[in-house]
C-alpha positions, 0 to 999 in steps of 0.5 A: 305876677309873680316876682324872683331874686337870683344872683348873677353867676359870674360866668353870665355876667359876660352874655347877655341875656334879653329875657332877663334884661327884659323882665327886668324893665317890666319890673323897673316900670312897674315900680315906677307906676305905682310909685307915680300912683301912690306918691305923685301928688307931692312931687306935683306940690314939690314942683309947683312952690319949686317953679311958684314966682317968687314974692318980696315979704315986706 
C-alpha cells in the first residue's frame, strides 16, 4: 500500500471526486483498525471502571 498527501486545488474543491473520497475512507478505517489493534485494551479498561457499580467506602 502505498499512501500520498496532495493539497486540494481550489478549482476541485467544487467537484466531486469518488475516487478520492473513496481512498479516503480505506485510509480512515484503516487507521481505525490498527488504531482498535494496538490500543483497544484500554478503552475496554476505560469502559469497564466507567460502566463498574458503584460501591459506598466506609
Amino acid at each position: 500500500m502505498v499512501i500520498s498527501f496532495e493539497p486540494k486545488k481550489e478549482n476541485d474543491t467544487n467537484h466531486f471526486m469518488p475516487e478520492k473520497e473513496f481512498e479516503n475512507l480505506l485510509i480512515d478505517q484503516q487507521i481505525r483498525i490498527e488504531t482498535e489493534k494496538q490500543f483497544g485494551h484500554i478503552r475496554n479498561l476505560i469502559m469497564k471502571k466507567a460502566f463498574a457499580p458503584v460501591t459506598e467506602k466506609q
